[in-house]
C-alpha positions in Angstrom: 119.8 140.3 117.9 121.0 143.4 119.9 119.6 146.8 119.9 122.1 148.3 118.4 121.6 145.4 115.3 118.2 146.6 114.9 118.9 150.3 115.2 122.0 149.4 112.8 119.4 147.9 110.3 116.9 151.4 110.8 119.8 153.5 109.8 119.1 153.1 106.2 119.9 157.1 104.9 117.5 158.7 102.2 118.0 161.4 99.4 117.0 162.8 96.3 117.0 162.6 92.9 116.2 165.1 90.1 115.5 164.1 86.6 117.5 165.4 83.8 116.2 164.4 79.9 120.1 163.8 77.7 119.7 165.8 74.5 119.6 163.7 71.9 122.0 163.8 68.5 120.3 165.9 66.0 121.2 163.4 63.4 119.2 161.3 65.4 114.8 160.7 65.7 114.1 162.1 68.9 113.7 159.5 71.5 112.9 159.4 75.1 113.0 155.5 76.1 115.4 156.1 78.8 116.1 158.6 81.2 119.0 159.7 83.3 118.9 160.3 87.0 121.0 163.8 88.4 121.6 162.8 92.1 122.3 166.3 93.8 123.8 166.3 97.0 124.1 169.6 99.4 127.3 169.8 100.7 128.1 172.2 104.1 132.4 171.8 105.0 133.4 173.9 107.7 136.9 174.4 109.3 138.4 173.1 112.9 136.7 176.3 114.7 133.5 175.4 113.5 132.9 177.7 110.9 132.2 177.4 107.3 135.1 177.5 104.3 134.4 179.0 101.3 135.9 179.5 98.3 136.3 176.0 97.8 137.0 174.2 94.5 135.2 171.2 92.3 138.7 169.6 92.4 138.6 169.7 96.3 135.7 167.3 96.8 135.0 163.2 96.1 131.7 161.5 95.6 131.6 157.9 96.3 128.1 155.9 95.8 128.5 152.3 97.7 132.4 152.5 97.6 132.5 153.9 93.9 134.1 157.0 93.2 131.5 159.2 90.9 132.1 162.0 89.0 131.0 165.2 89.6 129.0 166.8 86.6 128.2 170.0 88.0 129.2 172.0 91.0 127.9 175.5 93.0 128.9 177.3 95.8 125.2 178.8 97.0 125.5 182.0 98.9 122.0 182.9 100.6 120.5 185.6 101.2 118.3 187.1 104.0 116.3 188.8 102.0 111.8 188.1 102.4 110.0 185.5 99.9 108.2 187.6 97.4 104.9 185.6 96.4 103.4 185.5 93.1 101.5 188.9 92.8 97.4 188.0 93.0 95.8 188.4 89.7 92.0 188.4 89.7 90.9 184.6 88.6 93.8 183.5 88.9 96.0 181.7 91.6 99.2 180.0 92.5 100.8 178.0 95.4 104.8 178.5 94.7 106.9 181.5 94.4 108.6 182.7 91.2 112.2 182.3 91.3 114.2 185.3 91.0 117.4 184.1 91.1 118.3 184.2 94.8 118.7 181.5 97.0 117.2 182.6 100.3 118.7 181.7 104.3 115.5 179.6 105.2 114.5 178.6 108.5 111.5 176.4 110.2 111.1 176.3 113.3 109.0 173.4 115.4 108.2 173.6 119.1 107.3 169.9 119.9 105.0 170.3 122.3 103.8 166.5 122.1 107.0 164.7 122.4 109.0 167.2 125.3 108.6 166.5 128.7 106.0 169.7 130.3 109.2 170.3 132.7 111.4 171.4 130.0 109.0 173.1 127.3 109.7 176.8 129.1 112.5 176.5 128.7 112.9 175.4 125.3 111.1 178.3 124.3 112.9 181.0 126.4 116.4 179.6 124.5 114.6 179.8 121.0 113.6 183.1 121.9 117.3 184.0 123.0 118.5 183.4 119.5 115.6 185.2 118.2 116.5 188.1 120.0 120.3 188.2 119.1 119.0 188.0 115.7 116.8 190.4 114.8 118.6 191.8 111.9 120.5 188.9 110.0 117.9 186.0 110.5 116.4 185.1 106.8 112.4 184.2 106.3 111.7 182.2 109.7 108.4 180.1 110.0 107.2 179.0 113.5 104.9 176.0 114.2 104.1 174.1 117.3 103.1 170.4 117.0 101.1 168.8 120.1 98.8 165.9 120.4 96.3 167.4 118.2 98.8 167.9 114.8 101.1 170.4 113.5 99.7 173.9 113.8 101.5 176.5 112.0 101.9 179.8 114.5 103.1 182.7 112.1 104.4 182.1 108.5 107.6 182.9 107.0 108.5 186.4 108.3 112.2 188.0 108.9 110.9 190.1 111.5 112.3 187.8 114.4 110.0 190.3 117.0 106.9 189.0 115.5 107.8 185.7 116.1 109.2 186.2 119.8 105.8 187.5 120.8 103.9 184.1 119.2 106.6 182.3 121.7 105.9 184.4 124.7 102.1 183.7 123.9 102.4 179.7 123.6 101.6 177.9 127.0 103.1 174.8 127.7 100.8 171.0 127.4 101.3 168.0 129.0 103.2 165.3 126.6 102.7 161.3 125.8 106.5 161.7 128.0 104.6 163.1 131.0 101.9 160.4 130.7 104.1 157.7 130.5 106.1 159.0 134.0 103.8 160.0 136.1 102.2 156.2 136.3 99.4 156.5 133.7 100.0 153.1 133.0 101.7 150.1 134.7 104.5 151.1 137.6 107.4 149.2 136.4 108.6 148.9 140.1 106.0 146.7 141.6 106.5 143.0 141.5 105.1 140.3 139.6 102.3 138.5 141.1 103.3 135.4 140.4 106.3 136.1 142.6 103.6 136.7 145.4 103.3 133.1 147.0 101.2 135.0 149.4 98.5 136.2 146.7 95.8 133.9 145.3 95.2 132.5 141.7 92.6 135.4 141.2 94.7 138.2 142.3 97.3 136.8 140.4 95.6 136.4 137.2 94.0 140.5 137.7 97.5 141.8 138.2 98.5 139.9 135.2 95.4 141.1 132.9 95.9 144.8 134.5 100.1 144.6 133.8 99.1 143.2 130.1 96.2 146.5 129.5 98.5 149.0 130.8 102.0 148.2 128.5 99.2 147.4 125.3 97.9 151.2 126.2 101.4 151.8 126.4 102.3 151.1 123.2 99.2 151.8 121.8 99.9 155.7 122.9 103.8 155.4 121.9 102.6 154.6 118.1 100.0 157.0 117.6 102.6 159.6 119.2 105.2 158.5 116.6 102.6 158.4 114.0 101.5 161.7 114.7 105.0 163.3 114.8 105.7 161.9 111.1 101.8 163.4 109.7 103.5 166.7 111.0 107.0 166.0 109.3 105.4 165.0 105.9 103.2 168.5 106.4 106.2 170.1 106.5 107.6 168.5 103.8 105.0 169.0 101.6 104.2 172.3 102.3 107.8 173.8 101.9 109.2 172.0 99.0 108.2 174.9 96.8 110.9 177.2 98.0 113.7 176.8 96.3 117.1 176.0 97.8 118.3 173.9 101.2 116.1 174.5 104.3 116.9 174.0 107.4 114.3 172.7 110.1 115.1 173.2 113.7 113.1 170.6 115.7 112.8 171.5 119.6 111.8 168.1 121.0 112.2 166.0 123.6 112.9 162.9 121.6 111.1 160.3 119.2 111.1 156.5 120.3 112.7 155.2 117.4 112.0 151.7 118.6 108.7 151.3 120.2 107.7 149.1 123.1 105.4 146.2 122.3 104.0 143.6 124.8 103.3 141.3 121.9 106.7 141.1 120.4 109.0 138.6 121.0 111.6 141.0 121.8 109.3 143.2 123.1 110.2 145.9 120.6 107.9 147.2 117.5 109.8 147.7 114.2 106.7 148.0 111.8 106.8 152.0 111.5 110.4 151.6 109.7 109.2 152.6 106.1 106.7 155.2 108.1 110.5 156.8 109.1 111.6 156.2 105.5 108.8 157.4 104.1 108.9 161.2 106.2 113.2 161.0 105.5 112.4 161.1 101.5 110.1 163.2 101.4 112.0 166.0 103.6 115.2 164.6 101.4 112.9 165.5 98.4 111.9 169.1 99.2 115.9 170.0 100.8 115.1 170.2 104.4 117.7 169.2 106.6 116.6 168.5 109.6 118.6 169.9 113.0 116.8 168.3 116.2 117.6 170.1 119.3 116.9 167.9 122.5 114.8 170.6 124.6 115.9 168.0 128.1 119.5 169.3 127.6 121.9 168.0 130.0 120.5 165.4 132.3 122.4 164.5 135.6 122.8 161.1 136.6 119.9 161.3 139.2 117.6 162.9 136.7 118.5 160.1 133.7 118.0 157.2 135.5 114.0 158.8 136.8 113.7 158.7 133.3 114.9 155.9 132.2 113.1 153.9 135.3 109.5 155.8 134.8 109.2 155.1 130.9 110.7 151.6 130.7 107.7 148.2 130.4 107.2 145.1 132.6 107.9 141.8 130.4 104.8 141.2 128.3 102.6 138.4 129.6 102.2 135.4 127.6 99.9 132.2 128.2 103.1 130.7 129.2 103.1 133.4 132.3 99.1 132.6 132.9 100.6 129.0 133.8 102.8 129.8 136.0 106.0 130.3 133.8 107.4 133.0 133.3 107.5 134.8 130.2 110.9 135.4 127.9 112.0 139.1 129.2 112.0 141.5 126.8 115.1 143.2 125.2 115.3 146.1 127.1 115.7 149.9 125.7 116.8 152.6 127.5 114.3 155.0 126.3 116.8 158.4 126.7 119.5 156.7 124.6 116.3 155.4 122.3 115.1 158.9 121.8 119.0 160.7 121.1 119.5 158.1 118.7 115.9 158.7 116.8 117.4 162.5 116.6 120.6 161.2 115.4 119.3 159.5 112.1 116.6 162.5 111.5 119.7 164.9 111.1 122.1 162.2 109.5 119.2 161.2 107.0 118.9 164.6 105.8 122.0 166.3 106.2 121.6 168.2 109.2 123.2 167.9 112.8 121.5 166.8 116.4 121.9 169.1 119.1 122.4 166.5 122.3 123.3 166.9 125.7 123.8 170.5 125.5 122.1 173.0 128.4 123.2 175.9 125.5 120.1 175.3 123.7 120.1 178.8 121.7 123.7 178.5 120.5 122.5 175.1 118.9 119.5 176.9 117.1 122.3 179.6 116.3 124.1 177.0 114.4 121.7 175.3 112.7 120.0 178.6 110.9 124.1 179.6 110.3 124.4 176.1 108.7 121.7 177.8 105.7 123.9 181.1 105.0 126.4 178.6 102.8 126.8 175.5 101.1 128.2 173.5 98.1 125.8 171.8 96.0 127.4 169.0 94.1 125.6 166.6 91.5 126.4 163.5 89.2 124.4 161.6 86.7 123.2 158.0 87.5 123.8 156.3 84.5 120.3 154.6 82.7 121.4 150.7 82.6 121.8 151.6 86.5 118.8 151.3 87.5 118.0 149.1 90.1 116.0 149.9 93.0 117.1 150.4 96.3 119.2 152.5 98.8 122.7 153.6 97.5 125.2 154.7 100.7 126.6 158.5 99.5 130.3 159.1 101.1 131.8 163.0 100.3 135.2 163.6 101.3 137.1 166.9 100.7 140.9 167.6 100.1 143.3 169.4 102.5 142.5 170.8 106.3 138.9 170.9 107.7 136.9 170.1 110.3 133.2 168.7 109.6 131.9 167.6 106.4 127.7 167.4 106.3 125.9 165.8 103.6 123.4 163.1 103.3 124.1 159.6 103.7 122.5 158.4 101.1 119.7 158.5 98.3 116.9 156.5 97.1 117.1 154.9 93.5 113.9 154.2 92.0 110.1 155.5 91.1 108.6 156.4 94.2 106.8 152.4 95.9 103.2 152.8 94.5 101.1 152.9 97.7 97.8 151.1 98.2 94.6 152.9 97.5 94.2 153.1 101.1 97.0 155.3 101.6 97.1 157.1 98.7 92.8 158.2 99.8 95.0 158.3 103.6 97.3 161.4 102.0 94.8 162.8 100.3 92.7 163.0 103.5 95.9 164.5 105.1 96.1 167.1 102.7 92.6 168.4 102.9 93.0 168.3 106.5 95.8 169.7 106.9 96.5 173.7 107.9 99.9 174.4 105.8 99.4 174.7 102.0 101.5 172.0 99.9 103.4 173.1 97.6 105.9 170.0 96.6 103.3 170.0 93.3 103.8 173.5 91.8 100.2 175.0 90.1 98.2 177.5 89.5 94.6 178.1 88.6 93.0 180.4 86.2 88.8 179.9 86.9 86.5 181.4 84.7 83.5 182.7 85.4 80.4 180.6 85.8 77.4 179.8 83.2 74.1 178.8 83.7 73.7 174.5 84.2 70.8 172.4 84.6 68.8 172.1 87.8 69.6 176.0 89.0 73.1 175.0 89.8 76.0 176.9 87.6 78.9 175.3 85.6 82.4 176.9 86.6 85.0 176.1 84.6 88.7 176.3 85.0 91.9 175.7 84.0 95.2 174.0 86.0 98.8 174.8 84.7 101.7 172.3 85.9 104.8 174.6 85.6 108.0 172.7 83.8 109.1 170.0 86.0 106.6 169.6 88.8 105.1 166.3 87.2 107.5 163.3 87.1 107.4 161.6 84.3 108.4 158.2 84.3 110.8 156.4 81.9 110.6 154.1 79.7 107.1 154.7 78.4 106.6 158.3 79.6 104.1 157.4 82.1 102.3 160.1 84.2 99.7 159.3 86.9 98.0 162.0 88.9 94.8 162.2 91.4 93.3 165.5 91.1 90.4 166.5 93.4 88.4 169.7 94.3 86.2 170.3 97.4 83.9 173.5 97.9 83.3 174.9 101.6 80.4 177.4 101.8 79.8 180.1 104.5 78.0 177.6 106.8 81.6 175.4 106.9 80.0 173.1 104.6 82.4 171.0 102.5 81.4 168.9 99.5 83.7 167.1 97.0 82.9 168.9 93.8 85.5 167.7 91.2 87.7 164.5 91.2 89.7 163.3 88.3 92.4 160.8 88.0 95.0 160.8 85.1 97.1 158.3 83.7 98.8 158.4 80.7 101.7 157.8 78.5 102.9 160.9 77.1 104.1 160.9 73.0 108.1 160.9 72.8 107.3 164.3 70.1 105.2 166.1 73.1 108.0 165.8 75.4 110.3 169.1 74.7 107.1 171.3 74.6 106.2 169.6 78.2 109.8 170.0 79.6 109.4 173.3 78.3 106.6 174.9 79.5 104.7 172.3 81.4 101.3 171.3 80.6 97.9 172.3 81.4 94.3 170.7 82.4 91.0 172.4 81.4 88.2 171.1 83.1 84.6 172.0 84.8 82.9 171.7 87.8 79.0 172.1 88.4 77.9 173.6 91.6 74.8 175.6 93.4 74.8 179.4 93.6 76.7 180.8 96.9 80.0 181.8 98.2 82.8 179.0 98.4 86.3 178.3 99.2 87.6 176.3 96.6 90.6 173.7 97.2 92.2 172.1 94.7 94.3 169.3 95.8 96.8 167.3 93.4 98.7 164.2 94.5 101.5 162.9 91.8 101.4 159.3 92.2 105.0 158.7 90.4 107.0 160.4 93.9 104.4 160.8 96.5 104.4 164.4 96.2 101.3 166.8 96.6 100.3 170.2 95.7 97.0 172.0 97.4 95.7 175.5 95.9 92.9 177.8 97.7 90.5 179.8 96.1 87.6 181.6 96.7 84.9 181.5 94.2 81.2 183.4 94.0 79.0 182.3 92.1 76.1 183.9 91.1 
């Protein structure tokens, strides 16, 4: 099998779905035993020139699901605005994690400086171009958030703001790390250029056998460092993910990188390739699908000359692993090799075709590239259809969107994910949780709010705080056909010390009553619950995970008790 089969096979294109109850006939008892699926697809269609065409007409586009044309149920031209997000207003007591919608769509843009994954040579300069379309945009740019990720996680660097000079003054701040890249080609591990040993008829069976052992602990460092690099980069996507979903509308994440191995190096494959972080790509693709980020990756290397390509390429390529078969004095099976440049461009490729967005490659223009990709949120069609209920069977479904007449380039998602989100194992699901807690962005994929009374006396000295949770309409899935819901809701308290201690935890599941559902699609539902806990001041962080999609909500809060 080729490269470019297993790539092929990788490319499998993710998407959303929103659920939509079907009124029932009032002549009819009120049932709710099946469910239809509204498969909403963001559409951007611009002209030959490049830029976008409006005006244009439900009668203008197709939708075809795996080769089947699909009718369009509802259709929206979105115009955006630049205008700031306008939080909830603070009420004492009582706390939220999304904003209200007021009926604007705003022009949102994240921006990620990938620190971990770029090359130290070309991180300057990455910055200096994203600071270039900062500066010719300081009065049309929408709410822009800045983050840098490097090899100790995401870290966000100023929130959503529209005053671009804040944000070029963060940049000018940020110094530059050294990457996994830089590791990797500057002979951290094994030098790919020196010979075998067992090509060596002048070296002895010892110095044979430690070259072998030191060839075999180099490429499993190797790959050891490529996975936790990849792994890392996907925590940060999810973050992201998570903590944005709450905004309303399409987002668009510019991603200044240096390039994700797609395919990872491994001395103990056959192949000598590692395709066991596929669903870990899936995984990060649905759940930016989910919360309408489209990602735009922007390779920070730019334009490499020939020279320049092939250092790279030569540095960051692995010897054959070595088997028992080489200990004896045979030669291993060579691995398939990957050139890791064209590796990386195509791990950009299926972020932005996965999502909707575009990869910036092989361009030295880097801050016309960012230019486009926060242009790319000013305007777009947003097309839906209904998945019919006896079409239900899980798996990936391959979108197509054509549109009539003259134009240039049509961007949509590829595809979309049919099915309840995979239940994960306990492991994972405590793995998320953990992630969470630990991370520095707040999630807002679960919508909530918290109203917490005030506390009354308990036994042993300690005080009992209760407090209420209210799930707007629509942030819990509910799944069909028995109305499940399933959700782990925890609380930790941190005191002035740093202190943190796991003070409520609660999991839910349920089946809700077909007669309770209007009043729930309505107007939510809420939790009333208690917590016990010592006098003192504490942070409070509420932390909600929805085990039917995968999606979590976190909520801070401080809290004094007396």
């Amino acid at each position: 099998m080729t490269h470019r089969t297993l790539f092929g096979l990788a490319l499998i294109l993710l998407g959303t779905t929103i659920a939509a109850q079907q009124p029932a006939a009032p002549d009819k008892p009120t049932t709710f035993s099946s469910r239809t699926e509204l498969v909403t697809v963001p559409v951007i269609v611009n002209d030959k020139s490049g830029k976008h065409m409006t005006g244009l007409k439900q009668t203008d586009f197709t939708l075809e699901e795996n080769g089947h044309r699909r009718e369009i149920a509802n259709f929206e031209e979105i115009t955006t605005t630049a205008a700031p997000l306008k939080p909830r207003p603070a009420a004492q007591y009582e706390f939220s994690n999304f904003i209200p919608s007021d009926g604007q769509t705003r022009r949102v843009t994240i921006i990620v400086v990938d620190l971990l994954n770029t090359p130290f040579l070309y991180q300057a300069r990455a910055r200096a171009e994203i600071v270039k379309f900062l500066s010719n945009h300081l009065q049309d740019n929408g709410p822009t958030a800045l983050n840098v990720l490097n090899r100790n996680g995401l870290r966000p660097v100023h929130s959503f703001t529209t005053d671009t000079s804040v944000l070029i003054a963060a940049l000018n701040k940020l110094k530059s790390n050294i990457s996994t890249q830089d590791e990797l080609a500057t002979g951290a591990f094994v030098n790919p250029e020196s010979s075998n040993a067992l090509d060596d008829p002048s070296s002895t069976e010892a110095s044979q056998l430690l070259e072998i052992m030191n060839q075999r602990a180099d490429a499993d460092f190797g790959a050891y460092k490529q996975r936790i690099q990849t792994l890392t980069t996907l925590d940060a996507l999810d973050q992201i993910a998570q903590s944005y979903a709450g905004i309303p509308g399409r987002k668009t994440l510019i991603w200044a990188t240096g390039g994700l191995p797609f395919l990872l190096n491994d001395p103990d494959s056959v192949t000598g390739i590692d395709t066991t972080l596929m669903d870990n790509y899936q995984r990060t693709w649905r759940a930016l699908n989910a919360a309408e980020i489209a990602v735009y990756p922007v390779d920070a290397q730019g334009l490499l000359g020939p020279d320049l390509s092939q250092r790279a390429m030569s540095a960051r390529s692995r010897p054959p692993a070595m088997t028992q078969a080489s200990r004896t004095g045979v030669r291993a099976p060579t691995p398939l090799p990957v050139d890791p440049r064209q590796n990386a461009q195509d791990s950009l490729r299926a972020f932005a075709h996965s999502t909707g967005g575009h990869p910036c490659i092989n361009q030295n223009d880097l801050a016309t590239c960012f230019a486009r990709a926060e242009e790319d949120s000013s305007q777009y069609y947003l097309l839906s259809y209904y998945l019919p209920s006896d079409d239900r069977k899980p798996g990936w479904r391959k979108l197509k969107v054509q549109v009539a007449g003259a134009h240039g380039e049509i961007r949509a998602r590829d595809g979309f994910y049919v099915g309840d989100n995979p239940a994960p194992d306990s492991k994972r699901a405590r793995n998320e949780l953990q992630l969470a807690y630990s991370s520095p962005l707040a999630f807002t994929a679960v919508p909530m709010e918290v109203h917490i009374a005030k506390a009354a006396p308990a036994e042993n000295n300690t005080r009992k705080v209760s407090f209420d949770l209210h799930f707007p309409a629509n942030s819990i899935s509910i799944a069909a056909p028995d109305n499940a819901i399933g959700l782990d809701i925890e609380a930790i308290a941190t005191d002035e010390k740093g202190k943190s201690v796991r003070v409520f935890a609660k999991t839910i599941s349920a089946h809700l009553k077909p007669e309770s559902l209007p009043g729930v699609n309505k107007n939510g539902f809420r939790l009333a619950e208690e917590l016990v806990i010592a006098k003192g001041h504490y942070q409070l962080l509420f932390v909600v995970r929805d085990d039917g999609n995968g999606k979590i909500g976190t909520l801070g809060a401080p809290l004094q008790v007396d």
